[in-house]
C-alpha positions as MATLAB code, in Angstrom:
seq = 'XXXXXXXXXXXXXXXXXXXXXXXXXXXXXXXXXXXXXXXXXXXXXXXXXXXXXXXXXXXXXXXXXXXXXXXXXXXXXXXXXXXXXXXXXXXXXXXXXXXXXXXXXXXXXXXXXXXXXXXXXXXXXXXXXXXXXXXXXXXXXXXXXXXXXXXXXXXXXXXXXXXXXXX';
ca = [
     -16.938   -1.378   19.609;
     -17.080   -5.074   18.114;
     -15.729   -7.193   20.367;
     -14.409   -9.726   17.785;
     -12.827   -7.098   15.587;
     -10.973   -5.341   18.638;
      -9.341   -8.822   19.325;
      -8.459   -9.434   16.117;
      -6.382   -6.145   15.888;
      -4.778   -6.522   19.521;
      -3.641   -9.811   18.571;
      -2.110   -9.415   15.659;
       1.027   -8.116   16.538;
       4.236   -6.520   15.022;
       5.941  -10.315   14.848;
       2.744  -11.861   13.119;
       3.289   -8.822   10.783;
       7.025   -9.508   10.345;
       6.202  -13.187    9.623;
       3.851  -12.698    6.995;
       6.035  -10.336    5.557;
       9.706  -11.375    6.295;
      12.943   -9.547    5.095;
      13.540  -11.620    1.821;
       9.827  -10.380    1.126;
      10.301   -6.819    1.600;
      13.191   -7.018   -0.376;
      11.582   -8.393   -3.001;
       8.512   -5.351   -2.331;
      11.070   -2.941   -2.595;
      13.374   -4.074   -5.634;
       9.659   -4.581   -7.406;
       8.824   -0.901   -6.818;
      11.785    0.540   -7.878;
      12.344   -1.723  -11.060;
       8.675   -0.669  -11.527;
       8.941    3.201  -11.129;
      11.213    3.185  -14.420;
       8.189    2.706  -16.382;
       6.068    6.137  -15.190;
       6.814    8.916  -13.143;
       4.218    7.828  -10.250;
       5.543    6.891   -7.035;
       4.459    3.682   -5.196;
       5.010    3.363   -0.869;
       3.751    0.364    0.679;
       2.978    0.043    4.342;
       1.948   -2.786    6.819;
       0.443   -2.616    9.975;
      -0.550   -5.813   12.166;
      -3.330   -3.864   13.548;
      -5.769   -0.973   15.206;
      -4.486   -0.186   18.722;
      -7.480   -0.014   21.188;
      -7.850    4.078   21.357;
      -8.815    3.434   17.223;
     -10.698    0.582   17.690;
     -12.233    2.616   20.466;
     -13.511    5.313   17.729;
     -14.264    3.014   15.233;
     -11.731    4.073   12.617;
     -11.870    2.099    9.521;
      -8.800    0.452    7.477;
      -9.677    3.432    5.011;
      -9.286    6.061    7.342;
      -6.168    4.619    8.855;
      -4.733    4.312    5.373;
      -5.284    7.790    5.028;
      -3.330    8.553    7.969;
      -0.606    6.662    6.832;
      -0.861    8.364    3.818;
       0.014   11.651    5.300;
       1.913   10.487    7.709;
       4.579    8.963    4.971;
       4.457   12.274    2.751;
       2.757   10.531   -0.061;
       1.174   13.618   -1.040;
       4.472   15.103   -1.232;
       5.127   14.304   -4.848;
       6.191   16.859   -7.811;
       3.386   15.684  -10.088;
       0.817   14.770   -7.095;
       1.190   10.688   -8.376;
       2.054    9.298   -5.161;
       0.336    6.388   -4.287;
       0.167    4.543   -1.160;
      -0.864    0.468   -0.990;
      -1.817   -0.074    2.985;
      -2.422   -3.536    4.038;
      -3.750   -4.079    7.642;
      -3.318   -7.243    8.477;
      -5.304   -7.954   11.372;
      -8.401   -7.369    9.072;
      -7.381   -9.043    6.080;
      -7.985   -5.674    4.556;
      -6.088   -4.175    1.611;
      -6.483    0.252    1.126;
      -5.019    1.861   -1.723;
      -4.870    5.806   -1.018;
      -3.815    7.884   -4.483;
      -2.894   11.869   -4.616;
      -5.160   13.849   -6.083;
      -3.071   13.894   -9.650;
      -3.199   10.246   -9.595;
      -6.795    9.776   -8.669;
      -8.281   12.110  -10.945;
      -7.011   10.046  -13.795;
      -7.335    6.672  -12.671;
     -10.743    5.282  -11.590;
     -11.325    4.008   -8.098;
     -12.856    0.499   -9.088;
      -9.829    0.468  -10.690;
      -7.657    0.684   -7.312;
     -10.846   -1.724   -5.764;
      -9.845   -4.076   -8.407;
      -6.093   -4.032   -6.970;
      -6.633   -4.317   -3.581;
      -9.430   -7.383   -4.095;
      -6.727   -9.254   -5.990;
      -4.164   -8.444   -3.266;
      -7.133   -9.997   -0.988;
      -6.991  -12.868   -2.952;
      -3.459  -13.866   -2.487;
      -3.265  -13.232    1.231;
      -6.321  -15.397    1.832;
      -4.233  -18.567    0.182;
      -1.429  -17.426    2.528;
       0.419  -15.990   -0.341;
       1.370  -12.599    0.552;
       4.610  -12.031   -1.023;
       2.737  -13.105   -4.053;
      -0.070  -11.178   -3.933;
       2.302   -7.591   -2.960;
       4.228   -8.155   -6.124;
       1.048   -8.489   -7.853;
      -0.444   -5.379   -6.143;
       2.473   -3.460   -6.908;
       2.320   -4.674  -10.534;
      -1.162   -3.681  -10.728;
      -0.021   -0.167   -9.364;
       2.784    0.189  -11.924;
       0.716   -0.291  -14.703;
      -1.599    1.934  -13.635;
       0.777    4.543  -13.692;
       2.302    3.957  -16.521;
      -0.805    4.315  -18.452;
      -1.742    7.434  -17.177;
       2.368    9.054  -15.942;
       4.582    7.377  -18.445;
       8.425    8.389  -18.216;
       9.579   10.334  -20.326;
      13.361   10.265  -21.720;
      13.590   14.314  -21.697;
      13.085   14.801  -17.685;
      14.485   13.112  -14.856;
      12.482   11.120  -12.906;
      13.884   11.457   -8.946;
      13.038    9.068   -6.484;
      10.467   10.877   -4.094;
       9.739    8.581   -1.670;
      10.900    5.640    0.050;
      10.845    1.687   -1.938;
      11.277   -0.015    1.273;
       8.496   -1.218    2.430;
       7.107    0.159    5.712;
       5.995   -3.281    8.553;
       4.398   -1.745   11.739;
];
């Protein structure tokens, strides 16, 4: 286990999270995915987690594979036309995952999502994260909409949750 990493993720906690991301920000996450979600028929869920607890950093599990958990654990998959997508930001790590459904990834390239999260990177590193969520979501949205645009002759139901998700 790397000794500097495992401190990093035990202390970063839930209220470092929760500063970084405060409730005027998640409300501005959250009214950015759903004006967003009018444009396609993807669905966008965005989680935060301060960091690895020490049984993870114990096994080595990567941001990756934790955003994959997340991934399932949220549902994402759960989506009518397999579009869900899931932006994970762990915070003790800097580190920014972006975890599409199957529908969703075989249509959009995965240097594309890179390019996403590196921006997202960007912004946090200048202590901009509000900034840099809206533009990650953005990113995401356009995405989508380029590949799952709406359509005016189905309904387009909210699958899963806008608010964002601070652990």
């Amino acid at each position: 286990m790397n000794f500097a990493r495992a401190l990093r993720n035990l202390i970063t906690t839930p209220l470092a999270a929760r500063g970084r991301f405060p409730e005027r920000t998640l409300d501005a996450i959250e009214a950015a995915i759903r004006a967003g979600e009018s444009a396609h028929t993807g669905e966008i869920c965005f989680a935060v987690e301060a960091g690895l607890d020490l049984g993870d950093l114990w096994r080595g599990e990567t941001a990756r594979e934790r955003a994959v958990e997340t991934f399932s654990e949220l549902r994402v998959w759960d989506t009518a036309e397999n579009n869900g997508v899931l932006i994970y930001v762990l915070l003790a790590e800097h580190d920014v995952e972006i975890v599409a459904d199957r529908g969703a990834a075989s249509r959009i390239a995965p240097e594309a999502w890179e390019q996403v999260c590196r921006g997202m990177e960007a912004h946090f590193r200048e202590g901009r994260f509000e900034a840099g969520a809206i533009a990650g979501v953005s990113a995401v949205h356009e995405l989508l909409a380029t590949h799952f645009p709406a359509s005016s002759e189905r309904a387009n139901p909210n699958e899963l949750r806008d608010r964002p998700l601070v652990r």
